[in-house]
C-alpha positions as CSV (number, residue, x, y, z in Angstrom):
1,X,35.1,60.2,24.2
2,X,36.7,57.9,21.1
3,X,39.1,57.6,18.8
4,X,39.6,56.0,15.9
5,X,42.7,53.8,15.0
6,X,43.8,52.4,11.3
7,X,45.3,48.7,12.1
8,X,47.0,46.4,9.4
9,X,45.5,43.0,10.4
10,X,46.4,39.8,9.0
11,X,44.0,37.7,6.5
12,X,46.1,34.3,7.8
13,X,43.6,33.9,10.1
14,X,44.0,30.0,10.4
15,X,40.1,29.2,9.9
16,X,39.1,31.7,12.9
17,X,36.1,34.4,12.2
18,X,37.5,37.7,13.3
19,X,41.0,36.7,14.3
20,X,43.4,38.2,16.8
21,X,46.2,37.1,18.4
22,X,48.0,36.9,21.3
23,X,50.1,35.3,24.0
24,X,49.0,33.0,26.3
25,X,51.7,32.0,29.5
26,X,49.5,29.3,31.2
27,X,50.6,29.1,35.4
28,X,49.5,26.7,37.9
29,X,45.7,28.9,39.0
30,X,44.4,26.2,41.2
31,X,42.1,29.0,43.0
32,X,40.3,30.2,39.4
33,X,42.0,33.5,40.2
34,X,40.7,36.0,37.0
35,X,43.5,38.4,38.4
36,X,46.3,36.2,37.5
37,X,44.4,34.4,34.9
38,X,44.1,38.2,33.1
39,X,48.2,38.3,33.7
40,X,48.2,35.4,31.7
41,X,47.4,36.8,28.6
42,X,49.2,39.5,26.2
43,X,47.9,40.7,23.4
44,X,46.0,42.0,21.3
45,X,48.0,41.7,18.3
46,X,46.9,41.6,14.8
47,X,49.1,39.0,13.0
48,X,50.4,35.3,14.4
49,X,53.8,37.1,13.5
50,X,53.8,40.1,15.2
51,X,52.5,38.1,18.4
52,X,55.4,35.7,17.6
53,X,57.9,38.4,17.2
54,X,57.3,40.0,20.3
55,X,57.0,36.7,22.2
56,X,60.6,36.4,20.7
57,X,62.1,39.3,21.4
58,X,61.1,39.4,25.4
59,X,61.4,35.6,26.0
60,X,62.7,36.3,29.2
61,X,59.5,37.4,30.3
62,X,57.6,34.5,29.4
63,X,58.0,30.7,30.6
64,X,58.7,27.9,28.3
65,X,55.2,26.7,27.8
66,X,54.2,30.3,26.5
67,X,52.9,29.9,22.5
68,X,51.0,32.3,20.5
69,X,47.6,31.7,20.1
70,X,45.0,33.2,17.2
71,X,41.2,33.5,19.2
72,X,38.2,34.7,17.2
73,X,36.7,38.7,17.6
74,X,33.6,37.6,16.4
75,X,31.1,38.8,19.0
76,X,32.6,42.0,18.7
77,X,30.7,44.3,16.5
78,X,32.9,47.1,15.7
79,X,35.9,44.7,14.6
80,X,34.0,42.3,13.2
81,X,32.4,45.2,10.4
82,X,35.5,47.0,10.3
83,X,37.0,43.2,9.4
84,X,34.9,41.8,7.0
85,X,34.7,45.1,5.1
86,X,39.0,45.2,5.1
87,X,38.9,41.6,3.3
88,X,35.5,42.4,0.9
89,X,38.4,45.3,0.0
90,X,41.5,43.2,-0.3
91,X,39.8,40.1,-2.2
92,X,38.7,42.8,-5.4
């Protein structure tokens, strides 16, 4: 089973294919630990500001060194066409 979802995503995309963003809390992982490297992330979110807003608004949760950071979709299909599509659209 699907659904399908209508997002507003941001053509800022800072030179990234694709882009989506999200925050990244980096923590000491000396063992390589994908469990806590996973809790490192948050995200996705589909415009630097609305990553920064919400990294904003629950700075408590996050430690200093937290920073929202814009990573490239481009090896997946579906957002990729649904993406390139959007801007074909928005730059007529």
């Amino acid at each position: 089973m699907s659904v399908k979802i209508k997002l507003e995503v941001s053509l800022a995309n800072e030179g990234t294919a694709e882009p989506w963003w999200f925050i990244i809390d980096p923590k000491q992982n000396m063992d390589c630990n994908v469990y806590m490297a996973a809790n490192q992330i948050t995200g996705p979110f589909f415009s630097r500001e609305e990553g920064q807003r919400v990294l904003e608004n629950r700075r408590h949760h996050y430690s200093r060194r937290a920073v929202v950071f814009c990573g490239s979709a481009c090896y997946t299909h579906q957002y990729s066409k649904a993406y390139r599509e959007a801007e074909k659209k928005a730059s007529k």
